[in-house]
ZASE-580324 format. One line per 2 residues: number of its first residue (from 1); their letters; for each residue x, y, z of N, C-alpha, C, CB. Coordinates in Angstrom, 1 decimal, decimal comma. Glycine has a CB too. Layout:
<pts>
NUM) A) X:Y:Z:X:Y:Z:X:Y:Z:X:Y:Z; ...
</pts>
This chain:
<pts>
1) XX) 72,7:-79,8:149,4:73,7:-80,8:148,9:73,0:-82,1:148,8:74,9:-80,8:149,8; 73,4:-83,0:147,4:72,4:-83,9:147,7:73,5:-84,9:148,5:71,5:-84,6:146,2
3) XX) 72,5:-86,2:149,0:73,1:-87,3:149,6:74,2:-88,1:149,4:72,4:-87,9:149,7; 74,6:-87,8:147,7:75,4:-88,8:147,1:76,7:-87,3:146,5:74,2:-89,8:145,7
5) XX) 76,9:-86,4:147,8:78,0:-85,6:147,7:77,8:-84,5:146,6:79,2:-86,6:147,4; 76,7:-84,2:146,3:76,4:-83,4:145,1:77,1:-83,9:143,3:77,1:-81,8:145,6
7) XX) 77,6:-84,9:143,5:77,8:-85,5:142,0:77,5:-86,1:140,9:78,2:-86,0:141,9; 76,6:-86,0:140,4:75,8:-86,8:139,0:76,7:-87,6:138,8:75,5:-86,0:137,6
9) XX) 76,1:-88,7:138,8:77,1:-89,8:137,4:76,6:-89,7:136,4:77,3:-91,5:137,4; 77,0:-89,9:134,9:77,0:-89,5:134,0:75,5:-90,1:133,3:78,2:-89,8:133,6
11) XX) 75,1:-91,2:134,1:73,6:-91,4:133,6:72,8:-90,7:134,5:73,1:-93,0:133,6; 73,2:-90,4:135,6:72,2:-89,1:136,4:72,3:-87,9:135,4:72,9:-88,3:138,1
13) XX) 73,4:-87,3:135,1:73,1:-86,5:134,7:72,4:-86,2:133,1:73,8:-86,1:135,0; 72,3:-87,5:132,8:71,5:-87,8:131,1:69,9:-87,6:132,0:71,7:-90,0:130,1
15) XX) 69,9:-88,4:132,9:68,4:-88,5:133,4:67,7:-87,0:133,8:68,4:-89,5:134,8; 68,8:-86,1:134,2:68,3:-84,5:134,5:68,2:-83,6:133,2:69,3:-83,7:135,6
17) XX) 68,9:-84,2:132,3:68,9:-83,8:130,9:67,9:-83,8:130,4:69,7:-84,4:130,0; 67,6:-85,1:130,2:66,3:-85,9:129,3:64,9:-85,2:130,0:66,2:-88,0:129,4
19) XX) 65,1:-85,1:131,5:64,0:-84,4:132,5:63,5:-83,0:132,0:64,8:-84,2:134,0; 64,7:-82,2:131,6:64,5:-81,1:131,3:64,1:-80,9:129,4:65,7:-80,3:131,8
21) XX) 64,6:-81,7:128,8:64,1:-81,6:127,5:62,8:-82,3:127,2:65,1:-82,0:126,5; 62,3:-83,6:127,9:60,9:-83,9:128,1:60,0:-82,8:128,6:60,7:-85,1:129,0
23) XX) 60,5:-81,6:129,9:59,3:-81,1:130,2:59,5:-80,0:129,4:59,0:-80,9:131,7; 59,9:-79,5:128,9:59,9:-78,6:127,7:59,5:-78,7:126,5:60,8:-78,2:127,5
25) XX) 59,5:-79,7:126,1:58,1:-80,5:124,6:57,1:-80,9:125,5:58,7:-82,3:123,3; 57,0:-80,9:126,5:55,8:-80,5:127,1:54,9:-79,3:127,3:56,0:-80,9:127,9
27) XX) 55,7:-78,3:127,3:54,6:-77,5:127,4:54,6:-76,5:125,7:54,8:-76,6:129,0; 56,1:-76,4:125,2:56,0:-76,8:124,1:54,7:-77,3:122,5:56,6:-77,5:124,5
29) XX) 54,0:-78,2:123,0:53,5:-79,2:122,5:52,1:-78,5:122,9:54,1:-80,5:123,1; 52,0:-78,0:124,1:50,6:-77,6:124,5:50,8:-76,1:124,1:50,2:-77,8:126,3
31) XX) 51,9:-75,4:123,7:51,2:-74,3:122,8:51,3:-74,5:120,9:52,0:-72,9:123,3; 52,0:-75,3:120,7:51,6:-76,1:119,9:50,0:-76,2:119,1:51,9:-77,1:120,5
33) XX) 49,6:-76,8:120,7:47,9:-77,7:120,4:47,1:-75,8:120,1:46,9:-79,1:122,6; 47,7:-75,4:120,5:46,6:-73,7:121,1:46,5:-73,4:119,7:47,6:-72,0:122,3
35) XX) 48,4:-73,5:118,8:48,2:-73,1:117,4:47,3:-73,7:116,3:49,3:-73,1:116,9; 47,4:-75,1:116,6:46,8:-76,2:115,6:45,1:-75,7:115,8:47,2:-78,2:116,3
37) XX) 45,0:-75,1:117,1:43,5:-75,6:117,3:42,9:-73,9:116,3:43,1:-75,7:119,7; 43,8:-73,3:116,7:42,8:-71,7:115,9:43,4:-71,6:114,5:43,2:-69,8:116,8
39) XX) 44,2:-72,8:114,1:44,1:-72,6:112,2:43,2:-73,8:112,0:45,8:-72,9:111,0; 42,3:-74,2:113,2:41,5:-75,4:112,2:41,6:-76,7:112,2:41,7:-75,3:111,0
41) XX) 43,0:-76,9:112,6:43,1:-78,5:112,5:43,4:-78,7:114,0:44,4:-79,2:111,4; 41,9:-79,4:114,6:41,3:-80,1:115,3:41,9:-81,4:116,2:40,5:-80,3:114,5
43) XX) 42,4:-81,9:115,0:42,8:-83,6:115,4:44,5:-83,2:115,6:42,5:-85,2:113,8; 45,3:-82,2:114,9:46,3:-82,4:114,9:46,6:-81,8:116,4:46,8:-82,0:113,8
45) XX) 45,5:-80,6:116,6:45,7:-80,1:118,2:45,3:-81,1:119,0:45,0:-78,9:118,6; 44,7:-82,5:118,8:44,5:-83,6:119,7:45,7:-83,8:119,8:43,6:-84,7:119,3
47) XX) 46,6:-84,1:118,9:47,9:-85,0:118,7:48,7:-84,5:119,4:48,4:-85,3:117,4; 48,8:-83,2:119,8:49,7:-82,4:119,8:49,7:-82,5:121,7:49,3:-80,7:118,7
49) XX) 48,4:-82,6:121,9:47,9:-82,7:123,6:47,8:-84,1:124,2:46,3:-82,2:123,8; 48,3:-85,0:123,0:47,8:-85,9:123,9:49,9:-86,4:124,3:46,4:-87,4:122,8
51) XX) 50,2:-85,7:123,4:52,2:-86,3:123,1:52,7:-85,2:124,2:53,4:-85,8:120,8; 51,9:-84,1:124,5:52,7:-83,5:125,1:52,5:-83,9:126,8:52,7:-82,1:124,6
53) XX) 51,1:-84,8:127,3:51,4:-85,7:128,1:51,7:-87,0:128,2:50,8:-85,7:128,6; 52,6:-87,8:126,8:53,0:-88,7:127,3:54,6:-87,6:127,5:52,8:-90,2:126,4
55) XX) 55,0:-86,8:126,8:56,6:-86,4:127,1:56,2:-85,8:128,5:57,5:-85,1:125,8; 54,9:-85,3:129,5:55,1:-85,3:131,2:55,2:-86,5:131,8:53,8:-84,7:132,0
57) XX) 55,0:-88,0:131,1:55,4:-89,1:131,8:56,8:-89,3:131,4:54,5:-90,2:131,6; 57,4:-88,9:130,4:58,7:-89,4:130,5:59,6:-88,5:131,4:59,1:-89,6:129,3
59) XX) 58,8:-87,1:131,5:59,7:-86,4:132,4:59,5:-86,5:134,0:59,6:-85,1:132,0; 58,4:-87,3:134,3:57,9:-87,6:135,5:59,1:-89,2:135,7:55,8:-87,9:135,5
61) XX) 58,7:-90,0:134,9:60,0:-91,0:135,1:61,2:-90,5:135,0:60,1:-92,1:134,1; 62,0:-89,7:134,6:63,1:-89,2:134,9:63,2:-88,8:135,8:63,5:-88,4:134,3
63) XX) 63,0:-87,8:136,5:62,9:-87,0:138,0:62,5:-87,8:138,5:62,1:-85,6:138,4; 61,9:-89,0:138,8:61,5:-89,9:139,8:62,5:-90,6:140,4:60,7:-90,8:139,3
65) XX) 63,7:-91,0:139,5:64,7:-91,6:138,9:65,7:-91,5:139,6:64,9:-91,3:137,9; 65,5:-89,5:140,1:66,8:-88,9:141,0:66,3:-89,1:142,4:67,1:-87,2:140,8
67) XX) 65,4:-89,4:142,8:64,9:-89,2:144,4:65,8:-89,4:145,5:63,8:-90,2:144,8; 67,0:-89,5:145,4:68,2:-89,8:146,1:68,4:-88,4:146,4:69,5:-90,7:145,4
69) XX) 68,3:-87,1:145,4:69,2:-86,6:145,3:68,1:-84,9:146,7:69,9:-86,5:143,3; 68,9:-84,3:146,6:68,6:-83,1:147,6:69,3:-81,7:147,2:69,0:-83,4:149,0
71) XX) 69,4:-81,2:145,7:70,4:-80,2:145,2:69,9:-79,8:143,9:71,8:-80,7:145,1; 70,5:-78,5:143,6:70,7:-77,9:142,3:71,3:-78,2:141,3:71,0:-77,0:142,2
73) XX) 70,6:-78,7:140,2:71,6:-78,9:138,7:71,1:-78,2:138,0:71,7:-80,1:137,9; 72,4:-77,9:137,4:72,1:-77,0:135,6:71,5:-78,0:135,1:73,5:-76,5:134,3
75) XX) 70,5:-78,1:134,5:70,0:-78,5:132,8:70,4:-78,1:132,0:68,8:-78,1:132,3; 71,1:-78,8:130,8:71,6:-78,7:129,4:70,7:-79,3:128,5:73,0:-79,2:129,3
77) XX) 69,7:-78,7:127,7:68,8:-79,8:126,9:68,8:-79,4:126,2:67,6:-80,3:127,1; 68,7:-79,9:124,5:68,5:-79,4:123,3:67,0:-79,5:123,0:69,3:-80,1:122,5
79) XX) 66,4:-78,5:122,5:64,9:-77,8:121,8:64,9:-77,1:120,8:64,1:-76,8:122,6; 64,1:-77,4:120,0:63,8:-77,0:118,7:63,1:-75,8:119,3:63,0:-78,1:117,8
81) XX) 63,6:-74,6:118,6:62,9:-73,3:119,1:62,4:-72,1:117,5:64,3:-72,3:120,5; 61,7:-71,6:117,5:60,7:-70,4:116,8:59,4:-71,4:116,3:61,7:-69,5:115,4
83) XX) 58,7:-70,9:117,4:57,3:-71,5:117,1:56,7:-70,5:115,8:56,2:-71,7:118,6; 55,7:-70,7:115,2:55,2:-70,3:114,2:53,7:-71,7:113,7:56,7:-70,0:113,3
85) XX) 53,5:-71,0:112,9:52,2:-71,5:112,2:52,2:-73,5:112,6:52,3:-70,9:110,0; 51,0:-74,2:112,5:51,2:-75,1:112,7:51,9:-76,9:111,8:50,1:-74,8:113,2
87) XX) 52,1:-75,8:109,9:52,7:-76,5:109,6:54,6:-76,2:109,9:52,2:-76,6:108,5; 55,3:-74,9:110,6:56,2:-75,1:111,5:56,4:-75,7:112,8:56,5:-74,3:111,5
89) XX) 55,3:-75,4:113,2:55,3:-76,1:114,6:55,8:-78,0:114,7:53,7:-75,9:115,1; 55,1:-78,0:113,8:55,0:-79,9:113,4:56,7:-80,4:112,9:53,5:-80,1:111,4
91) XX) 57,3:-78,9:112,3:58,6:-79,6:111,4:59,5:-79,5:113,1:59,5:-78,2:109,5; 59,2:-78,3:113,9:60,1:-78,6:114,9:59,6:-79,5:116,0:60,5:-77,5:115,4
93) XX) 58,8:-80,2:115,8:58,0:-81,1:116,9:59,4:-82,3:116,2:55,6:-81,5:116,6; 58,8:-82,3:115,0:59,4:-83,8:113,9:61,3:-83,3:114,8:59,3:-83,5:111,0
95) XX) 62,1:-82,5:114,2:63,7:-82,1:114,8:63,2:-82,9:116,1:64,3:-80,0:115,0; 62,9:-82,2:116,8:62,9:-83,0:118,6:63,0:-84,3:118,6:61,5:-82,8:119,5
97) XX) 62,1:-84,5:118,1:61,6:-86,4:118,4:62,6:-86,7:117,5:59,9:-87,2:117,8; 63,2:-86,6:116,2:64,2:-86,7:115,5:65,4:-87,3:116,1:64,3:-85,6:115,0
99) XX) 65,8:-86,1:117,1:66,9:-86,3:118,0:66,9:-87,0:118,7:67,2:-85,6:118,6; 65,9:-86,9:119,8:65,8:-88,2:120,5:65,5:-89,5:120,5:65,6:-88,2:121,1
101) XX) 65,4:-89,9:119,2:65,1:-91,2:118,7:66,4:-91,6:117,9:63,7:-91,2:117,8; 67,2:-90,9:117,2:68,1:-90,9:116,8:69,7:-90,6:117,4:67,7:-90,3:116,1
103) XX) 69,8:-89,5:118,1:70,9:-89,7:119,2:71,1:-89,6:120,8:71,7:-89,1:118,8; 69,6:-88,6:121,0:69,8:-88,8:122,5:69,6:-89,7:123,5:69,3:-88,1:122,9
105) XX) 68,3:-90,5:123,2:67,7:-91,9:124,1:68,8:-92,7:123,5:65,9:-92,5:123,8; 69,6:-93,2:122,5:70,4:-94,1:122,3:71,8:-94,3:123,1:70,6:-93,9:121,1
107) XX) 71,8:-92,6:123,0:73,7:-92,6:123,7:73,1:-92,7:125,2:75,0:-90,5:123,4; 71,8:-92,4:125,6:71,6:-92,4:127,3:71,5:-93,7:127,5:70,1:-91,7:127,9
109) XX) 71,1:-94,8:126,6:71,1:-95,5:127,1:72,2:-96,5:127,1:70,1:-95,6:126,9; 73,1:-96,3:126,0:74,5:-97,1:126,5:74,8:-96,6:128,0:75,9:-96,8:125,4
111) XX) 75,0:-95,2:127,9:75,5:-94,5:129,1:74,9:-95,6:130,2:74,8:-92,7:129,4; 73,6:-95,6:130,6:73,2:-95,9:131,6:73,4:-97,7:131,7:71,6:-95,2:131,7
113) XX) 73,7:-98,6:130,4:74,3:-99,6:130,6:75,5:-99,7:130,8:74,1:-100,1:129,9; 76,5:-98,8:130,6:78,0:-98,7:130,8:77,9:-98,9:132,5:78,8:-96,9:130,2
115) XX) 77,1:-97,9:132,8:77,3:-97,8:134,4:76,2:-98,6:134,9:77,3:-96,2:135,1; 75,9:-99,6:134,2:74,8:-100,3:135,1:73,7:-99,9:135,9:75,3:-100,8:135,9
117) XX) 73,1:-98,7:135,2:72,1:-98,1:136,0:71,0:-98,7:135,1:72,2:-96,3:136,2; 70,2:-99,9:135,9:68,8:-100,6:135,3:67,9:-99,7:135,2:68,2:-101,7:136,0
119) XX) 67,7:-98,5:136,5:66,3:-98,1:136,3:66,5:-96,6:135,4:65,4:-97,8:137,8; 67,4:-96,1:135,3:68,0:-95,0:134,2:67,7:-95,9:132,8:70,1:-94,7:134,5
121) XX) 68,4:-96,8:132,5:68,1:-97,5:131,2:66,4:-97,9:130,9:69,0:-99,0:131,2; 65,5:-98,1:131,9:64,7:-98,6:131,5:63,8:-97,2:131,4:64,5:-99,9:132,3
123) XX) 63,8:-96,1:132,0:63,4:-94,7:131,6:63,0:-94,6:130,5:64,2:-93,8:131,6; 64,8:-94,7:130,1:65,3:-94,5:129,1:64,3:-94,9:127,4:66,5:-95,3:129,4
125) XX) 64,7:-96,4:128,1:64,2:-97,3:126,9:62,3:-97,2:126,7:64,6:-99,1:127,4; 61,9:-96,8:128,0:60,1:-96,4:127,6:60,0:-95,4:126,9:59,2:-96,1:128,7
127) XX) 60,9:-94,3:127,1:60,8:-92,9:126,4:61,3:-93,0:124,8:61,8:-91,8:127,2; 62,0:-93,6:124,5:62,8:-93,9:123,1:61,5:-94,6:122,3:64,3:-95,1:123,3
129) XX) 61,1:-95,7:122,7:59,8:-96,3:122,4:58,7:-95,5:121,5:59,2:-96,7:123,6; 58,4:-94,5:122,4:57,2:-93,7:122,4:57,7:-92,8:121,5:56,6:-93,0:123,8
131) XX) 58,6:-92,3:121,5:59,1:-91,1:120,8:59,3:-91,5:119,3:60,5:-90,6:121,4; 59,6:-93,0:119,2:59,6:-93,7:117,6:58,1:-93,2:117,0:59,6:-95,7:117,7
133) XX) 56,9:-93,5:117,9:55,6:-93,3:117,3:55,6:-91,9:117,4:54,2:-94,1:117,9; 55,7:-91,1:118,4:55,7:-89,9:118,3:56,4:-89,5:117,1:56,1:-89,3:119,3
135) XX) 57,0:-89,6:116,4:58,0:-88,6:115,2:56,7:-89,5:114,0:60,6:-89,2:115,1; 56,5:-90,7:113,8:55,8:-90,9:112,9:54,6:-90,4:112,6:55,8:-91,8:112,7
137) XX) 53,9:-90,2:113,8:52,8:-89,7:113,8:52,7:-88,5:113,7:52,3:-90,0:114,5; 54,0:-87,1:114,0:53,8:-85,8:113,6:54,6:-86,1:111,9:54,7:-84,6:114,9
139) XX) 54,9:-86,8:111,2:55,7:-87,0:109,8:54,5:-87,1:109,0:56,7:-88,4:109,7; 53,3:-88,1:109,8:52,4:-88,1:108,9:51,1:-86,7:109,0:51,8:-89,6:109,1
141) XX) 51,0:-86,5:110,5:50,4:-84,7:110,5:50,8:-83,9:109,4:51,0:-83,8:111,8; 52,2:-83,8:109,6:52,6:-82,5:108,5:52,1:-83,0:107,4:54,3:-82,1:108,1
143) XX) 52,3:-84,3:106,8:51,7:-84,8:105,1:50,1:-84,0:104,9:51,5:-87,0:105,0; 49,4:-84,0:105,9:48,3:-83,3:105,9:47,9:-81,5:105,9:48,0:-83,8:107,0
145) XX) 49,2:-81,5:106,9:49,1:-79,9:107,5:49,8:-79,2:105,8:50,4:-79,4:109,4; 50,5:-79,7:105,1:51,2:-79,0:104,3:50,1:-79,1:102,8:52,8:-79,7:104,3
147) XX) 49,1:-79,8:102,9:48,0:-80,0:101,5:46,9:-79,3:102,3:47,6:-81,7:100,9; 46,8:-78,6:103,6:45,7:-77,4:104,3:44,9:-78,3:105,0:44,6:-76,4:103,1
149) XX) 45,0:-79,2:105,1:44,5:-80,8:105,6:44,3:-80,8:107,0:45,4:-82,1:105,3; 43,3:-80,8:108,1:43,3:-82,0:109,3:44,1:-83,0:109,0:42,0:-82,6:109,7
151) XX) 45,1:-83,6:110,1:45,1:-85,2:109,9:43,8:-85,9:110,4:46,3:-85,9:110,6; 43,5:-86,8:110,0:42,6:-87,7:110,1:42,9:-88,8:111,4:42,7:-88,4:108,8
153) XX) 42,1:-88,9:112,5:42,2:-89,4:113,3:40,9:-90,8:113,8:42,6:-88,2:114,0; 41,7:-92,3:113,4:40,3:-93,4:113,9:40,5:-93,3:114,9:40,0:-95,0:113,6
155) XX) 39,2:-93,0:116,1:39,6:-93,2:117,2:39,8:-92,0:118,3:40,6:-94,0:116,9; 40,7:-92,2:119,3:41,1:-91,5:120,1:42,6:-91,4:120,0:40,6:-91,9:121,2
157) XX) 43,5:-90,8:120,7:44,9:-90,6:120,9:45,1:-91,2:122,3:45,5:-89,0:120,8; 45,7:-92,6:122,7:45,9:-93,1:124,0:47,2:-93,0:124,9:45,7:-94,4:124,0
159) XX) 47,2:-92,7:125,5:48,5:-92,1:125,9:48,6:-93,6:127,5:48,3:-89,6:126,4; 50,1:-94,3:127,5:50,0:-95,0:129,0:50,3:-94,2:129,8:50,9:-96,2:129,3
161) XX) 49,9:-94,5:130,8:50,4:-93,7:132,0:51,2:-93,8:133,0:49,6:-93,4:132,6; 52,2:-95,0:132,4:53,4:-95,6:132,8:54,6:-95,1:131,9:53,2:-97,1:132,8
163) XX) 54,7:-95,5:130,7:56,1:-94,9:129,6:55,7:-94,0:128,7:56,7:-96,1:128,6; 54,1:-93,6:128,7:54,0:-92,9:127,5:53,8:-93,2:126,2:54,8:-92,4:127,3
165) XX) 53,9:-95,2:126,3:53,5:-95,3:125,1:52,1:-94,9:124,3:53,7:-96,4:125,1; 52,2:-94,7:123,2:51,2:-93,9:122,4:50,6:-94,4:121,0:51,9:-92,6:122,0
167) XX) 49,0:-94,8:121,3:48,5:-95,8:120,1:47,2:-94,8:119,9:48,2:-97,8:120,5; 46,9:-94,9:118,3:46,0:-94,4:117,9:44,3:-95,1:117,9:46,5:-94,2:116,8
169) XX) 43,3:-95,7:117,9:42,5:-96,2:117,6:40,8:-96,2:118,3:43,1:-97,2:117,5; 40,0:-97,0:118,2:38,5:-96,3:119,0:39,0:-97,3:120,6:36,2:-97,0:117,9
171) XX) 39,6:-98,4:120,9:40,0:-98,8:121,9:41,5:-98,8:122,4:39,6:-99,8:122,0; 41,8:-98,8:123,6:43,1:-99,2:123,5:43,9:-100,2:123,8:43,6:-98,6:123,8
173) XX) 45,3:-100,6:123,5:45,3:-101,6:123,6:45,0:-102,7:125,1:46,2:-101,6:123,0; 44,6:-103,8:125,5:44,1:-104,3:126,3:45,5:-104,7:127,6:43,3:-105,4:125,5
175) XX) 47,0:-104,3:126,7:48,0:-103,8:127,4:49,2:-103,7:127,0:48,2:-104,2:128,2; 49,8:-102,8:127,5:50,7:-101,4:126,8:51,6:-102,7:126,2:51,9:-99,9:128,2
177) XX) 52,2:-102,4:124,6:53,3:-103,3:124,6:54,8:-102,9:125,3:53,4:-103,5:123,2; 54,8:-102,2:125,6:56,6:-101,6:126,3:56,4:-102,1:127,5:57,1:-99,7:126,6
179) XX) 55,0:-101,5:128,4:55,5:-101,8:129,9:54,4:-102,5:130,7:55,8:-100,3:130,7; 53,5:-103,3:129,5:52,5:-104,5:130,1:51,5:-103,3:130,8:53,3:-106,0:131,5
181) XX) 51,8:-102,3:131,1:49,9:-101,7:132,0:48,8:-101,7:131,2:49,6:-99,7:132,7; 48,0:-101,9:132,1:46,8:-102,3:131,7:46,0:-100,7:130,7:46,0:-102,9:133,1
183) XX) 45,3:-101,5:129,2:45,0:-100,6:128,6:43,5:-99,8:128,8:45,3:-101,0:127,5; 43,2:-100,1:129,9:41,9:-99,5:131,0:42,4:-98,0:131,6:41,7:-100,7:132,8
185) XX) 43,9:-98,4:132,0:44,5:-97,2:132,3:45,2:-95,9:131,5:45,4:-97,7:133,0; 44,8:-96,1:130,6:45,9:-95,5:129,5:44,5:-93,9:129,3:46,2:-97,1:127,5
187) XX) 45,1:-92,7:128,9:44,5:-91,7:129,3:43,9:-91,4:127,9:45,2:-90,8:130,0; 42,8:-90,9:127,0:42,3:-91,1:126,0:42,3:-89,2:125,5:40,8:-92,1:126,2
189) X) 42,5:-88,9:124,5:42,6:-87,6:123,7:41,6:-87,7:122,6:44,2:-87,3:123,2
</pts>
């Protein structure tokens, strides 16, 4: 039973939501990279490895989030499911991020402003961030994957190791724009 009477409030229970649909485009994502990597495209199985550890930091900030608690919840999370070749893989990577750039991180995060939960909102708001560049950057993969293409990658894939924000280039940036850490720390793909 947890401490707080076994009850979610309604931004807890977005935060065990979002927990369970981040770690599942996590691993998701890493068979994903397995497919990208044995049809050939290389960079896109970089992309595919480097997103599916920023979605373990957003699911690591979620569950961090609950540490109050001492109990069992259901998970209710929406996933894009029938994996297949890696230009499907990419259209249900795009649905996911879709969603949660579009209605799930949005409604969590009024939620978690309704009820005044700052560190629920601010999860929130690092994961929504990342997930903007995440959906563009698998939008522009598929433009590739669908003409038999690698995408083309300058650089490395930088993943923070605080929100997850996610920048492409040969350095990274000198610090995260979402959550100021330093871009020394940021993990390179």
């Amino acid at each position: 039973m947890s401490e707080e009477g076994g009850h979610l409030t309604m931004s807890q229970d977005a935060l065990v939501s979002a927990h369970g649909g981040e770690s599942m485009a996590h691993v998701r994502y890493l068979i994903f990279a397995e497919q990208a990597e044995k049809e050939g495209f290389k960079n896109v199985a970089r992309l595919f490895r480097a997103i599916a550890y920023a979605e373990q930091v957003h699911a690591r900030n979620h569950y961090q989030r609950l540490s109050k608690f001492k109990d069992s919840f259901k998970v209710v999370a929406g996933a894009p499911f029938g994996p297949g070749d890696t230009r499907k893989n990419l259209e249900l990577a795009i649905m996911g991020e879709q969603f949660e750039v579009e209605q799930m991180y949005p409604s969590y995060i009024e939620t978690a402003k309704l009820l005044n939960d700052k560190s629920a909102e601010i999860s929130f708001r690092y994961a929504l961030a990342a997930e903007k560049i995440h959906l563009e950057l698998y939008r522009k993969a598929l433009e590739y994957v669908a003409k038999g293409q690698d995408m083309p990658l300058d650089g490395y894939v930088w993943i923070c190791p605080v929100c997850g924000h996610t920048y492409v280039g040969k350095e990274p940036p000198a610090k995260c724009p979402i959550c100021n850490a330093l871009g020394k720390d940021f993990q390179r793909f």
